[in-house]
C-alpha positions in Angstrom: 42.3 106.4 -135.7 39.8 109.2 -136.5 40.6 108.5 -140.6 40.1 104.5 -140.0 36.8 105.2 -138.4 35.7 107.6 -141.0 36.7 105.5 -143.9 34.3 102.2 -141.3 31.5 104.9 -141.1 32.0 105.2 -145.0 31.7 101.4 -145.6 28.8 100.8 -143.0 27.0 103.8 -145.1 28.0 102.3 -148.4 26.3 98.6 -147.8 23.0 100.3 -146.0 22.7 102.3 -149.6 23.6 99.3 -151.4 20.9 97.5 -149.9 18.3 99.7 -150.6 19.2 100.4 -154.2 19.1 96.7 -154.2 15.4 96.5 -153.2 14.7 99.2 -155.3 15.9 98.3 -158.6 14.7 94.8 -158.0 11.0 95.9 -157.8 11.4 98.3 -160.5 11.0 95.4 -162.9 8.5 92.9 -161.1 6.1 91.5 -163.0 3.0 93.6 -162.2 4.2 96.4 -163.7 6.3 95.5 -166.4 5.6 93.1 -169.9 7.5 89.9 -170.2 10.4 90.5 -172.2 10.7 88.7 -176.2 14.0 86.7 -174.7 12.8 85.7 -171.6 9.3 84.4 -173.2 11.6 82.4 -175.6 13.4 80.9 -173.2 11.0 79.8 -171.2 9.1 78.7 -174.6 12.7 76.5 -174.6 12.8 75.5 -171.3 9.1 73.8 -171.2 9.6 71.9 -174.3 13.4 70.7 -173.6 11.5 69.3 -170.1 8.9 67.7 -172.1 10.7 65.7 -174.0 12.0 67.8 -176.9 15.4 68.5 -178.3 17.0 71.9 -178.8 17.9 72.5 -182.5 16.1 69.9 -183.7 12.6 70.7 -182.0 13.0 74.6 -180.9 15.5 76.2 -183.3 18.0 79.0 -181.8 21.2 80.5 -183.0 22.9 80.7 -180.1 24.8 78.0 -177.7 22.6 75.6 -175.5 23.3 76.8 -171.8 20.8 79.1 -171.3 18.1 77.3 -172.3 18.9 74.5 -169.7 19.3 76.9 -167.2 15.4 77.7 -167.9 14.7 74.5 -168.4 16.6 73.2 -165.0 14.4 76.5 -163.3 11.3 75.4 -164.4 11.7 72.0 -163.0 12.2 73.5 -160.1 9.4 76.4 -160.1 5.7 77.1 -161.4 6.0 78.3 -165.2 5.0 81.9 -163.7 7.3 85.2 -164.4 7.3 85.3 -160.0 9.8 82.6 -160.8 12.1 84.4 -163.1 12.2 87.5 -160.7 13.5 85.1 -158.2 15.6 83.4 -160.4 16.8 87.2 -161.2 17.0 88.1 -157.9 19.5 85.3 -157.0 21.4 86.0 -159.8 21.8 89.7 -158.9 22.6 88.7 -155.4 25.4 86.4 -156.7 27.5 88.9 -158.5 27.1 91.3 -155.8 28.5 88.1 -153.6 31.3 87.7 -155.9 32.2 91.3 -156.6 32.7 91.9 -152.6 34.5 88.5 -152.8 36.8 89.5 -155.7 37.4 93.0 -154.2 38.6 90.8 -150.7 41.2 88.9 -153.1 42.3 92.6 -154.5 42.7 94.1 -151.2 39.9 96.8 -151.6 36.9 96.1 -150.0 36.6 99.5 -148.4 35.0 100.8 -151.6 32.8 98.1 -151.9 29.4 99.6 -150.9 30.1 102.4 -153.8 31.0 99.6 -156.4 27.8 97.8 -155.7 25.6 100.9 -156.1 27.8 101.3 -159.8 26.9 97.8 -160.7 23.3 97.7 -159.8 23.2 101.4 -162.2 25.0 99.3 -164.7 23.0 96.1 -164.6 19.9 97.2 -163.9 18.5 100.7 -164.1 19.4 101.0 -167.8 17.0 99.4 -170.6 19.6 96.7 -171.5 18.5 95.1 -168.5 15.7 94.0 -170.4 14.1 91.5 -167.9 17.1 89.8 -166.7 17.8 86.2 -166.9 19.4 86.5 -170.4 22.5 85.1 -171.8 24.3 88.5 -170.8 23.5 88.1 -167.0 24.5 84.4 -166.9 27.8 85.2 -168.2 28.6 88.2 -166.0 27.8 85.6 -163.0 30.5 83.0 -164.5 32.4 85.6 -165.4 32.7 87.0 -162.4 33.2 83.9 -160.4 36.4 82.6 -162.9 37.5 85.8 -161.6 37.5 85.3 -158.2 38.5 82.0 -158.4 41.5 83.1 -160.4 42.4 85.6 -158.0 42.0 83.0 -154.8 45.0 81.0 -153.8 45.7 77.9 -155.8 43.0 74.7 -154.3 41.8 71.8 -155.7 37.6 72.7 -155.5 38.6 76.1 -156.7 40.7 74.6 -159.4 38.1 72.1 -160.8 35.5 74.7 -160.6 37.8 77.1 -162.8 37.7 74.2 -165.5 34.2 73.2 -165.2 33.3 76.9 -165.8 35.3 77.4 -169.0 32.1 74.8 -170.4 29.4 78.0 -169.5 31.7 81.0 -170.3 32.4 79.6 -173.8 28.7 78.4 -174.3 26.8 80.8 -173.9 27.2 83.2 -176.6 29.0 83.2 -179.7 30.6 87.0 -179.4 31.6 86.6 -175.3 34.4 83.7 -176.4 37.0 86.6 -176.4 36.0 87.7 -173.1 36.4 84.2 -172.0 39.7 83.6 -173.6 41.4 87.1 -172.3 40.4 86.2 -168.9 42.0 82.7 -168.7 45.0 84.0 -170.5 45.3 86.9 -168.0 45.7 84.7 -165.5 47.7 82.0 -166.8 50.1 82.1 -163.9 47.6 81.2 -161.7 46.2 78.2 -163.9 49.2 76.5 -164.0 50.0 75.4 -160.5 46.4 74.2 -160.6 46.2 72.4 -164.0 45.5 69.0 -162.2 42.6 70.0 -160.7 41.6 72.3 -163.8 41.7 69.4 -166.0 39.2 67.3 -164.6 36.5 70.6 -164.6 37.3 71.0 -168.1 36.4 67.2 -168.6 33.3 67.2 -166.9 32.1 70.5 -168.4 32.9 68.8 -171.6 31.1 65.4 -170.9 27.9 67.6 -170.1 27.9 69.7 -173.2 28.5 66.6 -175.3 25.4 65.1 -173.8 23.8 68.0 -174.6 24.9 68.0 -178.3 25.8 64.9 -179.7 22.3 63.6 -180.3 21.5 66.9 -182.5 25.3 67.4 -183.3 24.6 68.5 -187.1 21.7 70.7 -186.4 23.5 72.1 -183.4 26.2 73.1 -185.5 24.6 74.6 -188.4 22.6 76.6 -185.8 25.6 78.1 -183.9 28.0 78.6 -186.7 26.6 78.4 -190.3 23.1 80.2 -190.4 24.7 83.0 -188.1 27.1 83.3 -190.7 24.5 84.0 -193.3 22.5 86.3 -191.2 25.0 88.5 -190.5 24.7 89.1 -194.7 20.5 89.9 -194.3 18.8 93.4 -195.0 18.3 93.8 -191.0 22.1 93.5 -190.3 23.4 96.2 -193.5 21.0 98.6 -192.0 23.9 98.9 -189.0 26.9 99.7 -191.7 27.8 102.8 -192.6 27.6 106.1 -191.1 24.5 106.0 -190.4 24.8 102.8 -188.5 27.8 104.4 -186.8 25.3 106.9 -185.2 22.8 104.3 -184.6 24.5 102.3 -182.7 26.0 105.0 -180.4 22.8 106.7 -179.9 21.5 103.2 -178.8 24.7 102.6 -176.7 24.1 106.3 -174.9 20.4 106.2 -174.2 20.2 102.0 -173.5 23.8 101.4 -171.9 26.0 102.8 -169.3 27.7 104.7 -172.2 28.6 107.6 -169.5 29.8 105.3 -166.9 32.5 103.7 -169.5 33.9 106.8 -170.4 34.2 108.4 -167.1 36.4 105.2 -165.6 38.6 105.3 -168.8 40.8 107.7 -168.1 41.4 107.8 -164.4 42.2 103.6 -164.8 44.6 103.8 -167.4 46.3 106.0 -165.1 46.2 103.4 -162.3 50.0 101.2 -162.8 48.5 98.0 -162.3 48.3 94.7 -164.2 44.5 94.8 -163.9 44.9 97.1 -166.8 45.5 94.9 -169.4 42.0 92.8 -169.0 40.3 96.1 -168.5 42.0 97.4 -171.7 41.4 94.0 -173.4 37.7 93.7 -172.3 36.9 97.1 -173.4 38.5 96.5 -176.9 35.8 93.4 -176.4 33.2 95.3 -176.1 33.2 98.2 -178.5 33.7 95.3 -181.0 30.5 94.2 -180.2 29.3 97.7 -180.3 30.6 98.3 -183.3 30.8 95.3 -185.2 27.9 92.9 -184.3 25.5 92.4 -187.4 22.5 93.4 -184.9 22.4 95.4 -182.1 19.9 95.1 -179.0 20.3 97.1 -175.6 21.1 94.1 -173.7 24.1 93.7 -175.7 25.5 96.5 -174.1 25.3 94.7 -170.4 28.6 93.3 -171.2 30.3 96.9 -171.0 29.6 96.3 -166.9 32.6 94.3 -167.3 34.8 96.9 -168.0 33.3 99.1 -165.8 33.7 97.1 -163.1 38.1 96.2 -163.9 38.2 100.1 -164.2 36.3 100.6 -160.9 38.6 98.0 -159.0 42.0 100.2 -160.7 40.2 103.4 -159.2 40.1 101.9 -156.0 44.0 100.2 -156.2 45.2 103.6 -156.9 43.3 106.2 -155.3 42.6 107.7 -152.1 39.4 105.7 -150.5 37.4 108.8 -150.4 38.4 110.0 -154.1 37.8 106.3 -155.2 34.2 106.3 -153.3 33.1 109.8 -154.6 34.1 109.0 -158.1 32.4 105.3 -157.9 29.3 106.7 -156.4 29.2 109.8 -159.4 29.1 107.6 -161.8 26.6 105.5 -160.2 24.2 108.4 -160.5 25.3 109.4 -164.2 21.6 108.4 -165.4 20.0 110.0 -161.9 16.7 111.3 -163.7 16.2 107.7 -165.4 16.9 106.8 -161.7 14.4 108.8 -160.2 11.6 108.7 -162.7 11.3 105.4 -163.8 12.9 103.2 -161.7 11.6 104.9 -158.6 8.4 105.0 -160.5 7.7 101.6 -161.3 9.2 100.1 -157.5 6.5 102.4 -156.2 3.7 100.9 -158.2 4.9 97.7 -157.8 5.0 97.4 -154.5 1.5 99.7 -154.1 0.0 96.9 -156.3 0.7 94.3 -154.2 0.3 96.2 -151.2 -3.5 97.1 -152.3 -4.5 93.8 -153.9 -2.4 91.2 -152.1 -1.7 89.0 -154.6 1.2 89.1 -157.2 -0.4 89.5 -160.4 1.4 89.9 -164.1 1.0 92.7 -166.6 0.1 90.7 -170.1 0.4 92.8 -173.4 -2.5 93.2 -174.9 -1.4 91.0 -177.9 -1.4 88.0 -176.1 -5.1 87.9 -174.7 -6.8 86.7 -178.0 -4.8 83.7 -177.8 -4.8 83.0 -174.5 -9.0 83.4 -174.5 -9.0 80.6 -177.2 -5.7 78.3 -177.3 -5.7 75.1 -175.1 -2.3 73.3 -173.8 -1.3 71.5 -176.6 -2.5 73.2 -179.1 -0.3 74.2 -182.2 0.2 77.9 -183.3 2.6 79.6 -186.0 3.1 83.6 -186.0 3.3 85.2 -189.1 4.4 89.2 -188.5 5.0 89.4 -184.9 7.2 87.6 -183.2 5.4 86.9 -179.4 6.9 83.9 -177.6 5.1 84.7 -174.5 1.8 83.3 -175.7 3.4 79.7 -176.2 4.8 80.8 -172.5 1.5 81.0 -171.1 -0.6 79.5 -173.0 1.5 76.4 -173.0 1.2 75.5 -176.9 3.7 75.0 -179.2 5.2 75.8 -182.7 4.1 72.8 -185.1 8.0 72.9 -186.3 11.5 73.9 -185.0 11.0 77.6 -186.1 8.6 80.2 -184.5 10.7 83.1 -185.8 11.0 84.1 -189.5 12.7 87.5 -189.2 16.2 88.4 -190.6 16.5 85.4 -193.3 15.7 82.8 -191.7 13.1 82.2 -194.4 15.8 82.5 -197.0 18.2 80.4 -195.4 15.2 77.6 -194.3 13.0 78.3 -197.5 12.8 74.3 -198.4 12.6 73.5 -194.4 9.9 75.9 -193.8 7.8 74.9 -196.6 8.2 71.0 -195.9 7.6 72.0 -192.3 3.6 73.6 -192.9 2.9 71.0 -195.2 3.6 68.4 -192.7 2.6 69.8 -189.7 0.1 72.3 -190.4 -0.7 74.1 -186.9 -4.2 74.5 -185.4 -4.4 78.4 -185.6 -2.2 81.0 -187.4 -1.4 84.8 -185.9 -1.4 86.6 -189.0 -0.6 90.2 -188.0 1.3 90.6 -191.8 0.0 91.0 -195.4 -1.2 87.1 -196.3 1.0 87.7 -198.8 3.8 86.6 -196.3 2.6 83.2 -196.1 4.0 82.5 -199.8 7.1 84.2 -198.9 7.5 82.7 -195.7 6.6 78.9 -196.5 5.8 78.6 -200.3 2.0 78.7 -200.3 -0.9 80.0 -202.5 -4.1 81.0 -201.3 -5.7 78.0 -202.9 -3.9 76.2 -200.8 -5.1 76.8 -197.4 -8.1 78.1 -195.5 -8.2 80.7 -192.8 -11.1 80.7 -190.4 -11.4 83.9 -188.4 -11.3 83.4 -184.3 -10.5 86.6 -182.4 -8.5 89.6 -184.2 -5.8 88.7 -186.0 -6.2 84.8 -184.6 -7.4 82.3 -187.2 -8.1 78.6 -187.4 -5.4 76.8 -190.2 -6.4 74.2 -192.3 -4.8 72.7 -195.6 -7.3 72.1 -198.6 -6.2 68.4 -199.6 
């Protein structure tokens, strides 16, 4: 009696801490204290112009699949066009994993380390830099990763089965390098597919039905987007500088300082210990994920969010095969592997977030300073290319657009577009240029001579664009 209530007292103690490190992380990154993020500016960039009429590939070119952009765009129907939005839009999605986690741990039968899990997830997810803003490709698929995981460990039911199928569409269109992820997880649990493979199928159609939609009506574009200028990318002078040794160190360094790096090792060992058949997606996943680490082209810190699911698999072994209080202490320890990070900046920035709003009772939005020239000058509507810096967030805010599909040149997309991009300023010259590069990147970038044009100074490195005829 005295060990079940100490291991309830643990529990109740766990979801209190869980709570506030909840709170706490969340207003770490609100909008008043932190800069928009490239991706999220993009997408949002996306969203508006998918929901004013505009096709994906053909009118706003990306590389990877189409789901998150209609998750924006689906948001912003829904919500002002303001960051507030996103965080709530974050928020939710943060809320739902921690939903399914405690739901998946029921189905496993250890629920009593649950509070502890949460805290390592939250460290995971959202105290390191691969965070990076949230709402990115990586957080969407931890959520539908997550819940094909608990459906798959649920007994067999119709809504559960069509859902498993349905969400097969997300998990494999989201991003390219995730398809593994999506394929070991299905396979894993084959057993449990099978009795529900009536049900499954008619997900599976519907998922497909909504992605043809989707594609069919730029189905060329759409494919030389996902598949064949990735493909000659992967070959540009930003991708070799990963190879190597050098890029072997790079990489790591970037995995230790931006990713839970510590928190991967330390549940390695102690879950391959664990005799359960949870070990073989944990082992899989992991073999996933240092691929990506290893072996993507580029590498950004919020690549490395996809090590939370390994983290997680080992964290539910630890907990299958381990005393509850080991299992806690150990889940909780690596929790606060990056405890000065913890402290200082995260702590840091809640604090002024919440003091902001607090002293000036309003929810205002930290803007980097890059983007005020435009938004003094540009009007809704208004056309703008960016030559040298890639800033997203002033079409964001400023509501303008890129003239053509393309508002980034870096990597090779100007090597692998040269004919498009030159067609493209000819055609449809924009109203003002961000030239923060040599001009001599405007010949590189879309064929043109300085006789050709005329730059009229605005605000810094804003100009008015004009053709000479």
């Amino acid at each position: 009696m005295e060990r079940k209530n100490g291991e309830k007292s643990l529990q109740i103690t766990g979801l209190i801490l869980l709570f506030l490190y909840f709170l706490l992380t969340l207003t770490a990154t609100f909008p008043n204290v932190t800069n928009m993020f490239v991706d999220n500016a993009f997408y949002g960039y996306a969203g508006q112009q998918i929901n004013t009429g505009h096709h994906l590939y053909t009118d706003v070119f990306d590389i990877k699949p189409p789901t998150v952009h209609y998750i924006y765009a689906f948001w912003l129907k829904l919500f002002p066009a303001s960051r507030w939005s996103f965080v709530l839009l974050d928020a939710l999605t943060t809320l739902g994993l921690l939903t399914l986690l405690f739901l998946t741990m029921r189905n496993l039968g250890i629920t009593r380390v649950y509070g502890a899990a949460g805290i390592l997830f939250l460290t995971c997810y959202r105290v390191y830099r691969a965070f990076s803003g949230g709402n990115l490709n990586e957080h969407f698929y931890l959520l539908f990763f997550f819940a094909a995981l608990f459906l798959l460990t649920s007994p067999p039911h119709r809504v559960r089965g069509f859902l498993l199928g349905f969400l097969a569409g997300p998990l494999l269109m989201l991003k390219q390098t995730f398809i593994p992820f999506t394929f070991a997880l299905y396979f894993f649990y084959g057993g449990s597919l099978l009795p529900q493979k009536k049900y499954i199928l008619p997900g599976c159609i519907a998922a497909f039905v909504l992605y043809a939609v989707i594609l069919i009506p730029v189905f060329g574009q759409a494919m030389d987007a996902m598949i064949f200028a990735p493909l000659a990318m992967a070959g540009s002078l930003q991708a070799q500088q990963y190879t190597g040794f050098d890029g072997l160190v790079y990489r790591l360094s970037i995995f230790q300082m931006c990713g839970p790096a510590k928190e991967t090792l330390l549940v390695l060992l102690p879950a391959l210990f664990v005799k359960n058949r949870l070990r073989i997606l944990f082992v899989l996943t992991l073999v996933f994920a240092l691929a990506i680490l290893l072996f993507s082209p580029l590498l950004y810190a919020h690549y490395l969010l996809i090590f939370t699911i390994p983290v997680l698999l080992g964290a539910f072994l630890i907990a299958k095969g381990y005393p509850t209080r080991i299992a806690w202490a150990f889940l909780i320890l690596m929790a606060l592997m990056p405890i000065s990070r913890i402290i200082g900046t995260t702590v840091r920035f809640s604090t002024a977030a919440v003091g902001k709003i607090l002293s000036a009772h309003a929810l205002g939005q930290e803007v980097d300073q890059s983007v005020l020239p435009a938004m003094r000058h540009l009007k809704t509507g208004d056309t703008l290319v960016m030559v040298g810096d890639y800033i997203p967030e002033i079409y964001f805010y400023t509501k303008t657009r890129s003239p053509f599909r393309h508002i980034f040149f870096g990597f090779n997309t100007a090597e692998y577009y040269r004919d498009e991009l030159a067609a493209s300023m000819r055609e449809h010259p924009p109203d003002y240029l961000l030239l923060r590069a040599p001009e001599t990147e405007l010949t590189r970038l879309f064929q043109l001579s300085p006789s050709m044009y005329t730059l009229t100074p605005v605000d810094g490195d804003l100009y008015r664009f004009s053709l000479r005829h």
